[in-house]
PyMOL Python script that loads the backbone (N, CA, C, O; Angstrom):
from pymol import cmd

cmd.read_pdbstr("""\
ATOM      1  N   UNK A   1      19.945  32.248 -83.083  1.00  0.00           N
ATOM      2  CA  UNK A   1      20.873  32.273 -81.985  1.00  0.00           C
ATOM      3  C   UNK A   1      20.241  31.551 -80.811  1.00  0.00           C
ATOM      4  O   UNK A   1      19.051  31.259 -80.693  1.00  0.00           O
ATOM      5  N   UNK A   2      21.436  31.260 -79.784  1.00  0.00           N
ATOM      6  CA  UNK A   2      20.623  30.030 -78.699  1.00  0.00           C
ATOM      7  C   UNK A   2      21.548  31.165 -77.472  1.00  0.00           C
ATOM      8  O   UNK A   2      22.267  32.160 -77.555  1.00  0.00           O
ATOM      9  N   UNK A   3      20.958  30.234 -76.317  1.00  0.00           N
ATOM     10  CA  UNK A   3      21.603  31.085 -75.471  1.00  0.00           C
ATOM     11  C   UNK A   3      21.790  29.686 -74.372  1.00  0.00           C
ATOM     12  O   UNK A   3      20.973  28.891 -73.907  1.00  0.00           O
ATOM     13  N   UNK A   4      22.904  29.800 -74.268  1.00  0.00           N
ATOM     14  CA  UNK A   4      23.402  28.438 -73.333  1.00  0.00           C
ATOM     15  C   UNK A   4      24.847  28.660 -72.258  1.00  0.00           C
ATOM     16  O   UNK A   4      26.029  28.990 -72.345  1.00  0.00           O
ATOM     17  N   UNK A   5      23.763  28.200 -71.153  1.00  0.00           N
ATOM     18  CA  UNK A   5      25.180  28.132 -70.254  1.00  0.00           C
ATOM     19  C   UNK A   5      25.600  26.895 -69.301  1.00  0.00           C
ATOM     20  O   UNK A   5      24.808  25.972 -69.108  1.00  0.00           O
ATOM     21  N   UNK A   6      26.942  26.925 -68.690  1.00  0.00           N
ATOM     22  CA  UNK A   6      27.646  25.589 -68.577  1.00  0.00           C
ATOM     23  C   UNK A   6      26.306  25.864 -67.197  1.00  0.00           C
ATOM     24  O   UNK A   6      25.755  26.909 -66.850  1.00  0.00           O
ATOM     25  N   UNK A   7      26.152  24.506 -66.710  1.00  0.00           N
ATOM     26  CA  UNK A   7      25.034  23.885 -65.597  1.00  0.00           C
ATOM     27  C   UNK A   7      25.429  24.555 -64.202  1.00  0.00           C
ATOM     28  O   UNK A   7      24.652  25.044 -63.382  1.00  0.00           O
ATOM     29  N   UNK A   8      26.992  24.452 -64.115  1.00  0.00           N
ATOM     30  CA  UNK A   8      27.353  24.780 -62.825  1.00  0.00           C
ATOM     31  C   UNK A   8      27.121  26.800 -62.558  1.00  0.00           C
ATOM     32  O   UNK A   8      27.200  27.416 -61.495  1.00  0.00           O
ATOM     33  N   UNK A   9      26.830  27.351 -63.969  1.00  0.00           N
ATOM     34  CA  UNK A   9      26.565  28.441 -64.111  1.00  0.00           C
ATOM     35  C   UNK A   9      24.971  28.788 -63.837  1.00  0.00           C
ATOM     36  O   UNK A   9      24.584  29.905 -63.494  1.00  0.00           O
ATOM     37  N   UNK A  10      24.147  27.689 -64.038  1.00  0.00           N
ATOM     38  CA  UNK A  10      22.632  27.873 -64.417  1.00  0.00           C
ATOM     39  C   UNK A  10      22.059  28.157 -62.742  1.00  0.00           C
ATOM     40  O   UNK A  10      22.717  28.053 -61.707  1.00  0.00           O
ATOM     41  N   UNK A  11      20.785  28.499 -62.886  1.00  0.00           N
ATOM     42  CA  UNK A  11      20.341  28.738 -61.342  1.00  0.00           C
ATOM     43  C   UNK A  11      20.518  30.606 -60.808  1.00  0.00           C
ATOM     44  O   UNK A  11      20.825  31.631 -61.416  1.00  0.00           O
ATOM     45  N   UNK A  12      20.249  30.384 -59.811  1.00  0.00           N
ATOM     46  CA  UNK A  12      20.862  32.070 -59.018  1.00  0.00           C
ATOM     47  C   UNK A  12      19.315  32.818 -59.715  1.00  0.00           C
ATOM     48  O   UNK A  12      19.963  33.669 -60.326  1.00  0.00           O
ATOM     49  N   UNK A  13      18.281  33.060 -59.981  1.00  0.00           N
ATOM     50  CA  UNK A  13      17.023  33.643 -60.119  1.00  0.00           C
ATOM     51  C   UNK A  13      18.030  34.527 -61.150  1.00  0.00           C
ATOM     52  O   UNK A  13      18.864  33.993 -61.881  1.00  0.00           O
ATOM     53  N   UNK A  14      17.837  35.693 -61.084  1.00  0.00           N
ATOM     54  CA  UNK A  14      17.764  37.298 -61.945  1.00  0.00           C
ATOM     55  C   UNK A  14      19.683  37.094 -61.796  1.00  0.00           C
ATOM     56  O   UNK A  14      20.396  36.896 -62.779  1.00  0.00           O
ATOM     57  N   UNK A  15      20.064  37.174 -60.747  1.00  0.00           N
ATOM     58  CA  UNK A  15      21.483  37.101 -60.142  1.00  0.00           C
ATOM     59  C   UNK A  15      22.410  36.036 -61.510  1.00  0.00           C
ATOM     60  O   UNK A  15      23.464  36.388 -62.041  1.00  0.00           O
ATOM     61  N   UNK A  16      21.787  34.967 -61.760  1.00  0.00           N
ATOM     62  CA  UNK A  16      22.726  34.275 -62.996  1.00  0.00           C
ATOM     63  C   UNK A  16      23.493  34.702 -64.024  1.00  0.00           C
ATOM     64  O   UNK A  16      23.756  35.890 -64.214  1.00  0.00           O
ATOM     65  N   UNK A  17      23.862  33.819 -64.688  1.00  0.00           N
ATOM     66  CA  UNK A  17      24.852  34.273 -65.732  1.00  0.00           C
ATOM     67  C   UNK A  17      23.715  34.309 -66.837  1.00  0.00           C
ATOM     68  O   UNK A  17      23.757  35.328 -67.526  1.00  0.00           O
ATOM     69  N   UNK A  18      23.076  33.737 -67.036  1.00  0.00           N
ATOM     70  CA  UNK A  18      22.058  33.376 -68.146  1.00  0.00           C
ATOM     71  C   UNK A  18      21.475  35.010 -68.272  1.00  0.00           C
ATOM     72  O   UNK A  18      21.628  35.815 -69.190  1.00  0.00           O
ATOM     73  N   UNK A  19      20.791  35.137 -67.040  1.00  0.00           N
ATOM     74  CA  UNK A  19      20.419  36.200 -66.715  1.00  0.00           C
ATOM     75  C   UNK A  19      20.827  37.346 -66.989  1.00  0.00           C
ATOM     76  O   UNK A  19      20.014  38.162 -67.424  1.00  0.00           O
ATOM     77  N   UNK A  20      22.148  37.695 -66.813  1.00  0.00           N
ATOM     78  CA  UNK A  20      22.845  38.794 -66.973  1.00  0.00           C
ATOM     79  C   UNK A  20      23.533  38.508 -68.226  1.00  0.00           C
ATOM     80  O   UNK A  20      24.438  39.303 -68.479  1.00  0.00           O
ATOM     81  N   UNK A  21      23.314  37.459 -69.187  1.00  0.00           N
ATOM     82  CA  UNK A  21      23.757  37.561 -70.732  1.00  0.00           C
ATOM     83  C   UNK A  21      22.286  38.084 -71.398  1.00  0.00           C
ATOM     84  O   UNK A  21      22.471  38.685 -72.456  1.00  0.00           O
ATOM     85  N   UNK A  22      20.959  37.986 -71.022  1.00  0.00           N
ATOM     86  CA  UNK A  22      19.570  38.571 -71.785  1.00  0.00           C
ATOM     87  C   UNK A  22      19.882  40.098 -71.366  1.00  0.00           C
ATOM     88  O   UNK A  22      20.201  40.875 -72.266  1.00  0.00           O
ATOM     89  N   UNK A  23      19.795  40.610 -69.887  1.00  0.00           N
ATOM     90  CA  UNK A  23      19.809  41.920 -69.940  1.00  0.00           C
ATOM     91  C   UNK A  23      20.971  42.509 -70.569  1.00  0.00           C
ATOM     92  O   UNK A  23      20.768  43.563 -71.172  1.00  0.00           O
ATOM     93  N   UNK A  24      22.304  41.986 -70.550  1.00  0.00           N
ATOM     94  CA  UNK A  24      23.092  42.942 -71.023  1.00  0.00           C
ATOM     95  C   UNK A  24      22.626  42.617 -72.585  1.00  0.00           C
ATOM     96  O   UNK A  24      23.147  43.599 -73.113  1.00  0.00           O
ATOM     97  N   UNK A  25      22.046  41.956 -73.592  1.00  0.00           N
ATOM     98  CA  UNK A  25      21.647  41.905 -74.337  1.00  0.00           C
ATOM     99  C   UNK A  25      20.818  42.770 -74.769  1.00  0.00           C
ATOM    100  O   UNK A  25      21.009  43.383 -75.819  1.00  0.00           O
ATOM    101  N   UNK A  26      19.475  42.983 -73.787  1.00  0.00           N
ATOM    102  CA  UNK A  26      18.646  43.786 -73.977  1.00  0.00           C
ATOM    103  C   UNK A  26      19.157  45.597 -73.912  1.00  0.00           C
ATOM    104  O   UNK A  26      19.131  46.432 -74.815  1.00  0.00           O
ATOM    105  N   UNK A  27      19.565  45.719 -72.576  1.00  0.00           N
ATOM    106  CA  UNK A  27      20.591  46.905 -72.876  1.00  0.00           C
ATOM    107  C   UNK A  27      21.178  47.371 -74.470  1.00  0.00           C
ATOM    108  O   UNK A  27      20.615  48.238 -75.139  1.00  0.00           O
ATOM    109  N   UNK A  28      21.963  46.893 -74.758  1.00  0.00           N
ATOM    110  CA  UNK A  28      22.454  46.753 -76.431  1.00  0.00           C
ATOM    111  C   UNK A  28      21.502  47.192 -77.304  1.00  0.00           C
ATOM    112  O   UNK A  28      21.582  48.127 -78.101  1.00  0.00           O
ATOM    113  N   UNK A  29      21.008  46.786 -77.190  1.00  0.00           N
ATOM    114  CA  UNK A  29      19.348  46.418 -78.010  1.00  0.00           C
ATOM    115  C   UNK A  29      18.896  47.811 -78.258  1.00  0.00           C
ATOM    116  O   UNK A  29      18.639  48.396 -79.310  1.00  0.00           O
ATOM    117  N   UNK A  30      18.850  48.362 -76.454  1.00  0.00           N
ATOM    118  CA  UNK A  30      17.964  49.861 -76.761  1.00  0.00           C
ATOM    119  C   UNK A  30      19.076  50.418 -76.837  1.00  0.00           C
ATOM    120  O   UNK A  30      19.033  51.271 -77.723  1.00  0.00           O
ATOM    121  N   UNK A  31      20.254  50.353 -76.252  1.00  0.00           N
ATOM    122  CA  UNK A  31      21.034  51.796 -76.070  1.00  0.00           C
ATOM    123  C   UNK A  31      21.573  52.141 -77.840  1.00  0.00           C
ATOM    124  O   UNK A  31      21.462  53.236 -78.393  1.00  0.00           O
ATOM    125  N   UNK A  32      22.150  50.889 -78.455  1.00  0.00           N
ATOM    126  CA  UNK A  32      23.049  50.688 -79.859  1.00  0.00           C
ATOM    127  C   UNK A  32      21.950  51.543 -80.807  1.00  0.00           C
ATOM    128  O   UNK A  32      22.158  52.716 -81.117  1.00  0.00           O
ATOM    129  N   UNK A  33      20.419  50.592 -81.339  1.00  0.00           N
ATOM    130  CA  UNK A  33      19.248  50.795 -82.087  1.00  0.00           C
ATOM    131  C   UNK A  33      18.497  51.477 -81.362  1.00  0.00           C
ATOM    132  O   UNK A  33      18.354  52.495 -82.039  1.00  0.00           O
ATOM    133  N   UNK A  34      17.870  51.624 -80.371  1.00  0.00           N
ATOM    134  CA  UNK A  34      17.165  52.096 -80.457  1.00  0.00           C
ATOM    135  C   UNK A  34      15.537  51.462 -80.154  1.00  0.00           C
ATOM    136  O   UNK A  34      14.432  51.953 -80.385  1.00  0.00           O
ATOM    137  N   UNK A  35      15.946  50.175 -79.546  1.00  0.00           N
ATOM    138  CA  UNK A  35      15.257  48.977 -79.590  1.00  0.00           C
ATOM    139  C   UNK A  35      13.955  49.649 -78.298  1.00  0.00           C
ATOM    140  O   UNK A  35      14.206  50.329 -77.304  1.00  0.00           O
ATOM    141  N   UNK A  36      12.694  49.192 -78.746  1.00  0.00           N
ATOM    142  CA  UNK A  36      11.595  49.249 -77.559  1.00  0.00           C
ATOM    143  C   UNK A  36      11.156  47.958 -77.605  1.00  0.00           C
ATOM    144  O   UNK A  36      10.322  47.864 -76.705  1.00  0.00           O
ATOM    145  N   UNK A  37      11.293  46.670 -78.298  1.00  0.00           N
ATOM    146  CA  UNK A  37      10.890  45.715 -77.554  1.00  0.00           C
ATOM    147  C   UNK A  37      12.205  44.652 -78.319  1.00  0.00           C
ATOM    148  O   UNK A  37      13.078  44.981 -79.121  1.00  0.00           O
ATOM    149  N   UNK A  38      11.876  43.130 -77.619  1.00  0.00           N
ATOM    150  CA  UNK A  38      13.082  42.308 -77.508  1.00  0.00           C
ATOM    151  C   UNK A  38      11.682  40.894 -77.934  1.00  0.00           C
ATOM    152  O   UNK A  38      10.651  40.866 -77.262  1.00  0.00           O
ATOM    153  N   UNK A  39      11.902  39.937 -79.016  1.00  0.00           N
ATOM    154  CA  UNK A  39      11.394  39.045 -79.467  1.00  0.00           C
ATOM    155  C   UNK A  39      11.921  38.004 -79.149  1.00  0.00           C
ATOM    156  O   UNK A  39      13.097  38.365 -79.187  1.00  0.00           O
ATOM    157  N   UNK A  40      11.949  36.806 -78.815  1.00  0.00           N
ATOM    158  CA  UNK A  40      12.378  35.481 -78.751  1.00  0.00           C
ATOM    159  C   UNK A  40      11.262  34.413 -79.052  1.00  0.00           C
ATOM    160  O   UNK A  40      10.044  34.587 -79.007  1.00  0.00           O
ATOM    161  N   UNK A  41      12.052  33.107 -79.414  1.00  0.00           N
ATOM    162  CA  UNK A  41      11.178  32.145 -79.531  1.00  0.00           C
ATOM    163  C   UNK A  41      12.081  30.896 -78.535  1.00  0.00           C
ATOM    164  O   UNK A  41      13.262  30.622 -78.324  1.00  0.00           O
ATOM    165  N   UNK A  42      10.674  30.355 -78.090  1.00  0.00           N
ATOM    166  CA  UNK A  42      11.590  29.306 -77.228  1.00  0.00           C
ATOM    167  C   UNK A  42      10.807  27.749 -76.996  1.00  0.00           C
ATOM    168  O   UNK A  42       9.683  27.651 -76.503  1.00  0.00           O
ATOM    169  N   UNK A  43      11.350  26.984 -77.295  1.00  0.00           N
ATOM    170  CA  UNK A  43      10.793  25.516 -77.939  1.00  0.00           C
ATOM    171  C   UNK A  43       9.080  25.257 -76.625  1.00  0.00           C
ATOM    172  O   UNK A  43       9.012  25.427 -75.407  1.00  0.00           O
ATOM    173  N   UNK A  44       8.265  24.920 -77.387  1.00  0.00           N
ATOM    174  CA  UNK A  44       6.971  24.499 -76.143  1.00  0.00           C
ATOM    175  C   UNK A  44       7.141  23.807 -75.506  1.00  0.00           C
ATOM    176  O   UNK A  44       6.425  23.943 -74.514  1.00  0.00           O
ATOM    177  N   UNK A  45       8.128  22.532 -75.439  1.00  0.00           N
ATOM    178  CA  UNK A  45       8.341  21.756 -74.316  1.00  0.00           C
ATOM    179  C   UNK A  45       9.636  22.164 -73.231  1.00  0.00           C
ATOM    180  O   UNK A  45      10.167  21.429 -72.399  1.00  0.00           O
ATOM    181  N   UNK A  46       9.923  23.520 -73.536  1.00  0.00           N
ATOM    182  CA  UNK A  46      11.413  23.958 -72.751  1.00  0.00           C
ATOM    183  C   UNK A  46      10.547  24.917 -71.597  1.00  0.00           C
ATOM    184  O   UNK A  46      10.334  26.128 -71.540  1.00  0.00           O
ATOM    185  N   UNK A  47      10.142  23.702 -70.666  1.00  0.00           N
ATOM    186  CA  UNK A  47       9.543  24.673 -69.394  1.00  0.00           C
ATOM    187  C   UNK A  47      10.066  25.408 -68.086  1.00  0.00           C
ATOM    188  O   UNK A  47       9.628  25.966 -67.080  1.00  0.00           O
ATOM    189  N   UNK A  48      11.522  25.002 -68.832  1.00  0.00           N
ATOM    190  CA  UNK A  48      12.541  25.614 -67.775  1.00  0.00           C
ATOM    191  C   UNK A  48      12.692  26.976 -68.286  1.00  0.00           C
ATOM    192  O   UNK A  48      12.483  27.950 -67.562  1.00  0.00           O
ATOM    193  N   UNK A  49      13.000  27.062 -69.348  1.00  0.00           N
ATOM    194  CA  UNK A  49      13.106  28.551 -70.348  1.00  0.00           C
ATOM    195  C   UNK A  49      12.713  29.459 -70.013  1.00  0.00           C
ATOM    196  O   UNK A  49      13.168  30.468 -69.473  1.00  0.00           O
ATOM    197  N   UNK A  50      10.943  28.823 -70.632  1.00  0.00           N
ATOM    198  CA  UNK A  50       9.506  30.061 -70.259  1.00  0.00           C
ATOM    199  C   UNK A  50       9.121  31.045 -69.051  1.00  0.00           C
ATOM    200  O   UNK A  50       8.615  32.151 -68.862  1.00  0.00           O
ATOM    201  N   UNK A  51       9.875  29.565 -68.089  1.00  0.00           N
ATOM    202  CA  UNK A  51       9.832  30.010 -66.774  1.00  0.00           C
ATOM    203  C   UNK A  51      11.085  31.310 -66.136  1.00  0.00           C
ATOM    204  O   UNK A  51      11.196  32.208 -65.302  1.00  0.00           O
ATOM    205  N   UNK A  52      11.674  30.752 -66.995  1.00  0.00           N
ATOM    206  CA  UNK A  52      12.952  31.969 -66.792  1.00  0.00           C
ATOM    207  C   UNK A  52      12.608  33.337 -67.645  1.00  0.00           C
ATOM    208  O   UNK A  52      12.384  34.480 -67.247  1.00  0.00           O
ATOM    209  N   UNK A  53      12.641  32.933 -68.605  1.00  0.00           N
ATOM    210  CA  UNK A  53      12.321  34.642 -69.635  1.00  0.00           C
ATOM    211  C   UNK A  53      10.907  35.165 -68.781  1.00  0.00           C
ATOM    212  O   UNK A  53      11.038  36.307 -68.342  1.00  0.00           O
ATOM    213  N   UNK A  54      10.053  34.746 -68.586  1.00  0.00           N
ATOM    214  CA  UNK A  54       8.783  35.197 -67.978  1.00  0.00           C
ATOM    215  C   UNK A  54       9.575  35.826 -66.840  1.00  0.00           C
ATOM    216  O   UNK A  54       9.573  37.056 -66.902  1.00  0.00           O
ATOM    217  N   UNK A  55      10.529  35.098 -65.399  1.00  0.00           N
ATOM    218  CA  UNK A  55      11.058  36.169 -64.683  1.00  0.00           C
ATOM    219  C   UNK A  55      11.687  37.464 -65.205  1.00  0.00           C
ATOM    220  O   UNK A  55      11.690  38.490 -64.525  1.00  0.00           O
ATOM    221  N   UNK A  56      12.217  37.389 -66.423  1.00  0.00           N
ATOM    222  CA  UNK A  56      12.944  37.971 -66.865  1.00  0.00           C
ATOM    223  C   UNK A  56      12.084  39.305 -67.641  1.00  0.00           C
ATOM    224  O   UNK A  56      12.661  40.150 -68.325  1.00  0.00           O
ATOM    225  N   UNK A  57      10.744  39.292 -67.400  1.00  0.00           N
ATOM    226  CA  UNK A  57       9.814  40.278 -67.864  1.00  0.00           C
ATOM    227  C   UNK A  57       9.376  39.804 -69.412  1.00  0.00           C
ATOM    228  O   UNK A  57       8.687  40.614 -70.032  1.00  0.00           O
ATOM    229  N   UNK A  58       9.713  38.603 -70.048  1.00  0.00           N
ATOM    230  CA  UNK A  58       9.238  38.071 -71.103  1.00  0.00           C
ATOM    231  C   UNK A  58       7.848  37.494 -70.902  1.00  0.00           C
ATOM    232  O   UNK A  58       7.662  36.581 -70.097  1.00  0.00           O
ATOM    233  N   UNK A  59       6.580  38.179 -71.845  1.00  0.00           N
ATOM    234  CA  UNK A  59       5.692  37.619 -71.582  1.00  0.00           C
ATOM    235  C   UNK A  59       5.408  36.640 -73.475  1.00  0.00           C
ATOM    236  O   UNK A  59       6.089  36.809 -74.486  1.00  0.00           O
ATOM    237  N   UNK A  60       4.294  35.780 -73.310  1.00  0.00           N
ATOM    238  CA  UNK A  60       3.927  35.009 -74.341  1.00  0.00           C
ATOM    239  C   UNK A  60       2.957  35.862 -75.311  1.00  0.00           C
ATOM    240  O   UNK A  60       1.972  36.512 -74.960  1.00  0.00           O
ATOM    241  N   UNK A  61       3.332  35.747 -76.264  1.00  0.00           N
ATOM    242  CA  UNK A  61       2.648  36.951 -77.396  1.00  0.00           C
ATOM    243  C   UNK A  61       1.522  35.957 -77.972  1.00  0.00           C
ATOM    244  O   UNK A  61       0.595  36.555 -78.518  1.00  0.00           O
ATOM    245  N   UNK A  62       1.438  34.786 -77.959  1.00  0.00           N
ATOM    246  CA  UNK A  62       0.642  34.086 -78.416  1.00  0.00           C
ATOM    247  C   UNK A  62       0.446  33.701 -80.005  1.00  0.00           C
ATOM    248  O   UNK A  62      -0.523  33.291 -80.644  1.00  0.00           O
ATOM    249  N   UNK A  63       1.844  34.028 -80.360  1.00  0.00           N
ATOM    250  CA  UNK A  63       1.927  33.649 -81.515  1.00  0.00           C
ATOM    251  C   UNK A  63       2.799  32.245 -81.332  1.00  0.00           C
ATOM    252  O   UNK A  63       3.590  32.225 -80.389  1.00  0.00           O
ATOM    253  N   UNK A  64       2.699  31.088 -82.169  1.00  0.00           N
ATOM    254  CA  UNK A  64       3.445  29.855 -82.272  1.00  0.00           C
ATOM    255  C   UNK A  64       3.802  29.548 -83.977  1.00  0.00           C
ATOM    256  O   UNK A  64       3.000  29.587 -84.910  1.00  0.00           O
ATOM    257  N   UNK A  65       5.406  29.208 -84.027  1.00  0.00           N
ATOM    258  CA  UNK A  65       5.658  28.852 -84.773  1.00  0.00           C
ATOM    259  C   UNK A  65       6.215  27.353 -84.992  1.00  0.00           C
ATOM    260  O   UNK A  65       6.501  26.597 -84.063  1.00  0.00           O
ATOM    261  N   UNK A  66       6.303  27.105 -86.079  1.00  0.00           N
ATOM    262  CA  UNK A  66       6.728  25.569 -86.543  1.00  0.00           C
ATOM    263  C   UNK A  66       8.312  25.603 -85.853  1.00  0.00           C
ATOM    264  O   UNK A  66       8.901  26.681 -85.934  1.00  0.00           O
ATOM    265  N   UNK A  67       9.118  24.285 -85.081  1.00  0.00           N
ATOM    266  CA  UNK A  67       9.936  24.162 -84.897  1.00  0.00           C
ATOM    267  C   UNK A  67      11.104  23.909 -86.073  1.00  0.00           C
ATOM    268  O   UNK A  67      10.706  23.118 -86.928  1.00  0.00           O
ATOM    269  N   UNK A  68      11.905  24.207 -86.205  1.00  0.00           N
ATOM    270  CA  UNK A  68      12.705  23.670 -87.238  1.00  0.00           C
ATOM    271  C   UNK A  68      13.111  22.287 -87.528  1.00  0.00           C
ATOM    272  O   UNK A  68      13.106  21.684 -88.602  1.00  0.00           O
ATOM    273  N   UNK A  69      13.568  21.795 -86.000  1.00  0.00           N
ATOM    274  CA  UNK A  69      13.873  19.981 -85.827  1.00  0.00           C
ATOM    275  C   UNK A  69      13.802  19.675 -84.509  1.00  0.00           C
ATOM    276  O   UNK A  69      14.353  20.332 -83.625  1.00  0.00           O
ATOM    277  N   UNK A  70      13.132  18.683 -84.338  1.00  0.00           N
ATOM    278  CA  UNK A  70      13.516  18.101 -82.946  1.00  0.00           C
ATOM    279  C   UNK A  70      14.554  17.884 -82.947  1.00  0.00           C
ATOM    280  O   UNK A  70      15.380  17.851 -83.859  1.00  0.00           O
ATOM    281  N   UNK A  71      14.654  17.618 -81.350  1.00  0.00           N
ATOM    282  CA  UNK A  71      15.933  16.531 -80.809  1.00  0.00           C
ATOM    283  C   UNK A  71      16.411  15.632 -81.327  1.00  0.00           C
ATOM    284  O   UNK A  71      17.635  15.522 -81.394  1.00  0.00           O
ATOM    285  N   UNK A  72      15.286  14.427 -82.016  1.00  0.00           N
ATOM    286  CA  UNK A  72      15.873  12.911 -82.820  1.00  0.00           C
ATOM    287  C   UNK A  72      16.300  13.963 -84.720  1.00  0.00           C
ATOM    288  O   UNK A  72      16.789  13.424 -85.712  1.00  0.00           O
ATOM    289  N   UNK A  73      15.942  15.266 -84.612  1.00  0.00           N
ATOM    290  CA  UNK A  73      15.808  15.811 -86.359  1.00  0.00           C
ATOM    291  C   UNK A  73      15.054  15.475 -87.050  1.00  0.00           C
ATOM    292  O   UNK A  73      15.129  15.612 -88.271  1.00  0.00           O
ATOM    293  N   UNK A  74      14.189  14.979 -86.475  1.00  0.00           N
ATOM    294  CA  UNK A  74      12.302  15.272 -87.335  1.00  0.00           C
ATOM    295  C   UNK A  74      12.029  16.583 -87.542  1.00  0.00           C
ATOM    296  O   UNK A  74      11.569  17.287 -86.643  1.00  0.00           O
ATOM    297  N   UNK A  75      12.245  16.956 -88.552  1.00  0.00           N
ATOM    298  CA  UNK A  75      11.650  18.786 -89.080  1.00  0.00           C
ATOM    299  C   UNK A  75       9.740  19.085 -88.708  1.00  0.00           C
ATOM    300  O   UNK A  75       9.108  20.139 -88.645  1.00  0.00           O
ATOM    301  N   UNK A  76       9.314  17.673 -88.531  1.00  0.00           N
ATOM    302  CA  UNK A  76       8.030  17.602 -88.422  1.00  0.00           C
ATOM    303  C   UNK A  76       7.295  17.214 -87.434  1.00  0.00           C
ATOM    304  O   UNK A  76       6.073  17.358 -87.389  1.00  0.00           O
ATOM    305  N   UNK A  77       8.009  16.681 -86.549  1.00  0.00           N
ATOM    306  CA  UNK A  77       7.605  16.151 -85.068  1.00  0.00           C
ATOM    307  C   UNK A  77       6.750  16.947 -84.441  1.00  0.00           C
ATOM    308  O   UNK A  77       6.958  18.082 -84.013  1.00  0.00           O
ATOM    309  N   UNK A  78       5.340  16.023 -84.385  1.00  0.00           N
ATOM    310  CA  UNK A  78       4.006  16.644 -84.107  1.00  0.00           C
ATOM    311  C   UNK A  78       4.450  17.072 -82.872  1.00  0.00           C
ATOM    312  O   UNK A  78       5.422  16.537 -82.339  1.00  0.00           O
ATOM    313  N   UNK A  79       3.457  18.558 -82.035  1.00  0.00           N
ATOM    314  CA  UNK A  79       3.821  18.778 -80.940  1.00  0.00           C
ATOM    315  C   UNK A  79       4.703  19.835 -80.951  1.00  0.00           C
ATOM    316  O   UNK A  79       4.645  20.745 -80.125  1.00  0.00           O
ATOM    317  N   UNK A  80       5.414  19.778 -81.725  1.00  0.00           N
ATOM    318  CA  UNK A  80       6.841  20.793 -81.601  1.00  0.00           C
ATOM    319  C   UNK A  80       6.222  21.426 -82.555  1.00  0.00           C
ATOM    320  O   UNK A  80       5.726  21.182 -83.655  1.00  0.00           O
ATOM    321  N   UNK A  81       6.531  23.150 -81.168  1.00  0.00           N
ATOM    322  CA  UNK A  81       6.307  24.197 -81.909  1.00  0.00           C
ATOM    323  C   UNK A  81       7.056  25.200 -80.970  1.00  0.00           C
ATOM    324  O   UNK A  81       7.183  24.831 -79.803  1.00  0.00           O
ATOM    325  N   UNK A  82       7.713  26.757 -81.417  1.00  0.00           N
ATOM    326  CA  UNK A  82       8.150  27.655 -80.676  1.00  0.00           C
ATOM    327  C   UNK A  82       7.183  28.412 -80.231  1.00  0.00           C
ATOM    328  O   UNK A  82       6.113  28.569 -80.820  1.00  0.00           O
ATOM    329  N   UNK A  83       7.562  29.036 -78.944  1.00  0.00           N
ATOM    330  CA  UNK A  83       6.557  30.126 -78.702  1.00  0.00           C
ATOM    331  C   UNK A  83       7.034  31.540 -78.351  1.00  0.00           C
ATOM    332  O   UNK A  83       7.879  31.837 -77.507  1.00  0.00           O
ATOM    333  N   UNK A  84       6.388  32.297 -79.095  1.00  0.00           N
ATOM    334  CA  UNK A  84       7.199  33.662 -79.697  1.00  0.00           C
ATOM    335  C   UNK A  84       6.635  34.041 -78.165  1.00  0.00           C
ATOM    336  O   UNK A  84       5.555  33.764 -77.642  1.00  0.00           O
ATOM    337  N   UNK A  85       7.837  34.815 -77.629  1.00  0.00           N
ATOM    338  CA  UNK A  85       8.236  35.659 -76.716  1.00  0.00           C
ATOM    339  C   UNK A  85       8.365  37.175 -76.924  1.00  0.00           C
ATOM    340  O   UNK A  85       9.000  37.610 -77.885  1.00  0.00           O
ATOM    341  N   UNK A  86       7.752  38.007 -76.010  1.00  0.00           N
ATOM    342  CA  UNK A  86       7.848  39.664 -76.115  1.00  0.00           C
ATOM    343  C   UNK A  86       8.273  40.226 -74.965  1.00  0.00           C
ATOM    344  O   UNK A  86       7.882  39.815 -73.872  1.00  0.00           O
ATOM    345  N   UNK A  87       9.302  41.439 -75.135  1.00  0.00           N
ATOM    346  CA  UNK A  87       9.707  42.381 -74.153  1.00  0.00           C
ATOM    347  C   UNK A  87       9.733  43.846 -73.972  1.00  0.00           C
ATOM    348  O   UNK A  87      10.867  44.320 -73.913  1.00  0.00           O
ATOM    349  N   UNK A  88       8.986  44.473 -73.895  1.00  0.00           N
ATOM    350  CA  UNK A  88       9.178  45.710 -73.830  1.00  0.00           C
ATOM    351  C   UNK A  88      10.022  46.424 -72.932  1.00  0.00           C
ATOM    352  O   UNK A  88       9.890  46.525 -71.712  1.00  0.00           O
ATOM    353  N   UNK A  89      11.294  47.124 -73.989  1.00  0.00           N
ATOM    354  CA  UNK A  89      12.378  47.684 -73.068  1.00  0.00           C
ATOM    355  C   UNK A  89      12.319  49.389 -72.497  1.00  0.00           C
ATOM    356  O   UNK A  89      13.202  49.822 -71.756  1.00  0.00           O
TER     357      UNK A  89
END
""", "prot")
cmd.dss("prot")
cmd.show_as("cartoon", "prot")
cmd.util.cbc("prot")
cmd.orient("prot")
């Protein structure tokens, strides 16, 4: 799953839409299951992301995985890798 919003939506710190689609996410998470933490992966060159989930109380677990495809769909494009994200709810 991806999480994407229109540009004129993006921005506003914690206050966003982006924003308030992870927490009400996370909410779900614990209230539905039962959830105590929240995992994501998010591409190494997406430094807009990191920077957001990190406000968002996402820290870097330090695990990295293989990307699936770049941008051009190189499954192998050196460099590209995800970086697993953790949340404790």
């Amino acid at each position: 799953m991806s999480v994407f919003v229109q540009p004129a939506n993006r921005g506003g710190g914690n206050a966003g839409a982006a924003a308030r689609l992870v927490q009400k996410s996370c909410d779900w998470a614990r209230t539905e299951f039962g959830a105590v933490w929240v995992v994501l992966d998010v591409r190494n060159e997406n430094t807009r992301a990191i920077a957001f989930y990190q406000r968002l109380g996402f820290a870097d677990s330090g695990i990295r995985l293989p990307c699936d495809a770049d941008p051009a769909g190189d499954p192998h494009a050196p460099g590209l890798a995800e970086i697993r994200m953790v949340k404790r709810l």
